[in-house]
N, C-alpha and C positions, 0 to 999 in steps of 0.2 A: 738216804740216798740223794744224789746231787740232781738238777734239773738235766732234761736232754738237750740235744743241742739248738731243739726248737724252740724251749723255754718254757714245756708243758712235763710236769710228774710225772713216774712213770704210769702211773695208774692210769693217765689221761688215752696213755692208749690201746687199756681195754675197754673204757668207755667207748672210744671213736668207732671200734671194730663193732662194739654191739647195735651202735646207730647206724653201720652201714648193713648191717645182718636182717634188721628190721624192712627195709626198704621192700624187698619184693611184696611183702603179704599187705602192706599199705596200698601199695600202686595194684594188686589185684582186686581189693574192696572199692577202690574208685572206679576201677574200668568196671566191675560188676555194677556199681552202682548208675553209669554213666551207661550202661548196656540196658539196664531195665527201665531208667528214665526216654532213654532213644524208643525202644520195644511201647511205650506206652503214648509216646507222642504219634508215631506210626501207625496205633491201632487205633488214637482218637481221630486223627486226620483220614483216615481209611474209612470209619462207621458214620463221620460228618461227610465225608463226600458219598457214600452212598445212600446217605437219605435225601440231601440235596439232587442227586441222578433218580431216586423213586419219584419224587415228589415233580421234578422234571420232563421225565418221558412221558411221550403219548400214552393213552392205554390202546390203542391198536391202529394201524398203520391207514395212512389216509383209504388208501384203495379198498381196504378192508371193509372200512365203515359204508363208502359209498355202494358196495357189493351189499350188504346186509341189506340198507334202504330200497337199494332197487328191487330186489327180492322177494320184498312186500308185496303183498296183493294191494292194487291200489283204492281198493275199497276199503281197506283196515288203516289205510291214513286218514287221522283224524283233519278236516280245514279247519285253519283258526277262527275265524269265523261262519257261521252259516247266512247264507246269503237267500233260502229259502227252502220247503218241503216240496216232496213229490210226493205223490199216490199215485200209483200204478197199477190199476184191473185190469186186469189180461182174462179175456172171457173167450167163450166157448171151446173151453177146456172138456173130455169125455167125449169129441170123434176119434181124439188120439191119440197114442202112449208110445213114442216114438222120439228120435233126438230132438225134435221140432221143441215138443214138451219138456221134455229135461231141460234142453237148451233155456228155458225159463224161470226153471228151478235154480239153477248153477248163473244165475248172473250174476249172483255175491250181495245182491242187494233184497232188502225186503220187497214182496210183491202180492198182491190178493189175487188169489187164481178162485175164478168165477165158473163153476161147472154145470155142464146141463144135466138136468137128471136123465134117468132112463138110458144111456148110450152105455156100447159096451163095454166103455172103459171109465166111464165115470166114476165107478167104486172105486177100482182099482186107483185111479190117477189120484181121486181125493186122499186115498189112502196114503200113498207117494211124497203129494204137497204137505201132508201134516210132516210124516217123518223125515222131508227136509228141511221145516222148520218155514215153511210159507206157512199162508190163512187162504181157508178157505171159505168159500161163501158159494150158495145155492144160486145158478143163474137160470131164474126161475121163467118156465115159459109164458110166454102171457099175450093174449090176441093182440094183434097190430090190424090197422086201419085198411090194412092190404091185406087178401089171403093168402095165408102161408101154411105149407103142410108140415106135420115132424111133430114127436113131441106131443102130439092128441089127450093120452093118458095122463099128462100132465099140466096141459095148458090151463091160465086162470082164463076165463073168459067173462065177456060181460054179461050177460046172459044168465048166468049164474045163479044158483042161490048159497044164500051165507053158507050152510053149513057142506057144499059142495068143496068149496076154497078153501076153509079148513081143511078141510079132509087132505085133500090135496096135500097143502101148505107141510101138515102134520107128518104126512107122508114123507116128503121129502129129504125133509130133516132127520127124521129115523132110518133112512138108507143111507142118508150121509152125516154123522153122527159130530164128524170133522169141521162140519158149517157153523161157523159162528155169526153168520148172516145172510141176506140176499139181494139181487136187483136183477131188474127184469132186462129176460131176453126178448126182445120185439116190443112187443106193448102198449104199443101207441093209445090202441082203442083202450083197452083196460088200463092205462097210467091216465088217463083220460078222465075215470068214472069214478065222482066221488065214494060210491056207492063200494065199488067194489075194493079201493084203496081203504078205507076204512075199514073192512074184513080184515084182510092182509095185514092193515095196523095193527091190530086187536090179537092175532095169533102173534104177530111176532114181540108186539109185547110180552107174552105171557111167557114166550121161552124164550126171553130175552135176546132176541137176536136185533142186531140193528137191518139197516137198508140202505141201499145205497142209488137215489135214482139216475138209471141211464140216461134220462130227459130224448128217448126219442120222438119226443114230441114240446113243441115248443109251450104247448096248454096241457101238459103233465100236470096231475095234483099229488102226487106220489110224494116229494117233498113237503108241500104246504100241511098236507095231512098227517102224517109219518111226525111232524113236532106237534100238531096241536094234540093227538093221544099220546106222547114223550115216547116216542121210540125216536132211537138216537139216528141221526141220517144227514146223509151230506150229500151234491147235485156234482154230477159229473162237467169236468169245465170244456174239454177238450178232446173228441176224436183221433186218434191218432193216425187212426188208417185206413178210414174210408175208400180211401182210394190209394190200391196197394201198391204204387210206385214208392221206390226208395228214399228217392227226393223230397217228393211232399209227406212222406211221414217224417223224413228229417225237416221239414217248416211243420207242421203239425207240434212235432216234438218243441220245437223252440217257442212258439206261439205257448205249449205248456211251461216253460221254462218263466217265459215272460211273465205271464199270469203269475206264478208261483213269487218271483220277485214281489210284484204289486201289490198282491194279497196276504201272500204269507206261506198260503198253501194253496196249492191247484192239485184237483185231479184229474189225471186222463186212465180213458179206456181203448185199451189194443185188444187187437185178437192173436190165437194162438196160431200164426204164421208165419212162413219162414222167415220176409223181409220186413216186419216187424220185428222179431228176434235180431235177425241181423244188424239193423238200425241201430237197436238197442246197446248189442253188446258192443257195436263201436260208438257209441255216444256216453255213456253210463260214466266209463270212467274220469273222462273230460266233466264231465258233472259235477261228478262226488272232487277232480281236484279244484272246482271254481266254489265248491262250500257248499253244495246243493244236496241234501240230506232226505232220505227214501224212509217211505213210512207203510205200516197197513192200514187199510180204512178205518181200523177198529179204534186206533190211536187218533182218528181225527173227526170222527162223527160228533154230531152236539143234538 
């Protein structure tokens, strides 16, 4: 047969017919393939910008955080550094078991609650300070230079014989089982008398109790004695409230503060009254934020 009049056999155009038949199922294997390439670029750029927005955001909104911190009890913040210790004996604990009392328990801060035997609340309260995690210590009656009534069945006096003060001593401690120490309440005359500190030494040795002297006297031997037979004991620095105005227990209090810087550690004695608590609870916290760290006697006797 002859050429057409394109110049192509005839065959040439069922060839052309079959390359144009082909065309769709071509162009659907590219857009498939050109759809799964797009679908994979999308899902890389989608899981790289979501780890880059994890790794980005806050984890919780400013307000949040500073909510959390102020919520803190500000005695659970630790200061970065400590700038010195407190010891805090709060005595004549056992006239009373009332908010006064508690109020001393609940300061947030460790404290030695000093009880007098024999009163009607003395078990009781000693009982109280253990199960809120204070220390207790026996604040043992003991003649002063002045006379003072209370307390009789108890009092050490000088006068004495050894095995009276024991007794006594022994006594104490088995009513209040709680005490892991003592210092005396009054005592002038008897912190006075080598004679009778030495008794006192010797018991509290044996059941291991420490001492803590009140020094209400400036010629106390209660210390001096108290190390030379190694019972462990430490000297009061600082009154706090001699004189129950609010103010001068707030200079009282800072005068302990000061010492504490100097030394390292100061102790003060308060009593369990109201504007002493009150003092307290608004000073303590300003304390513990300037780094100033609360201790029980037990932690600081030598």
């Amino acid at each position: 047969m002859g050429r057409s009049a394109f110049g192509h056999a005839p065959n040439d155009g069922y060839c052309h017919s079959s390359a144009i038949s082909m065309k769709p199922a071509a162009y659907k294997k590219v857009i498939g393939f050109l759809s799964i390439a797009v679908l994979f670029l999308l899902l890389t750029n989608y899981l790289a910008l979501r780890k880059l927005d994890l790794a980005t955001r806050d984890p919780a909104p400013v307000e949040d955080v500073k909510k959390e911190i102020v919520s803190k009890p500000i005695s659970k913040i630790k200061p970065k550094k400590r700038v010195g210790t407190i010891v805090l004996v709060i005595d004549d604990f056992g006239y009373r078991n009332d908010q006064v009392s508690d109020g001393f328990l609940d300061l947030g801060i460790p404290i030695t609650c000093a009880i007098i035997p024999g009163h009607a609340q003395s078990r009781k309260f000693a009982q109280k300070a253990n199960a809120a995690g204070q220390e207790v210590i026996i604040h043992m009656p003991m003649e002063s230079t002045i006379p003072e009534s209370g307390e009789e069945d108890y009092k050490i006096k000088a006068g004495m014989i050894s095995e009276e003060i024991e007794w006594r001593i022994r006594e104490v401690f088995k009513d209040m089982p709680e005490a892991v120490g003592m210092n005396n309440h009054q005592g002038s005359k008897a912190t006075m008398n080598g004679k009778v500190m030495s008794v006192v030494a010797s018991v509290l040795k044996q059941e291991g109790k420490y001492f803590v002297d009140s020094r209400t006297s400036s010629a106390t031997v209660g210390e001096k004695t108290m190390r030379s037979l190694g019972v462990p004991t430490m000297r009061r620095h600082v009154f706090l409230d001699n004189e129950p105005d609010k103010k001068k227990i707030e200079n009282q209090l800072e005068q302990l503060v000061k010492m504490a810087v100097k030394q390292g550690t100061a102790l003060g004695i308060g009593h369990a009254r109201p504007n002493t608590l009150a003092v307290l609870k608004k000073e303590i916290p300003d304390l513990l934020a300037r780094g100033f760290q609360f201790e029980f006697a037990s932690q600081n006797v030598k």
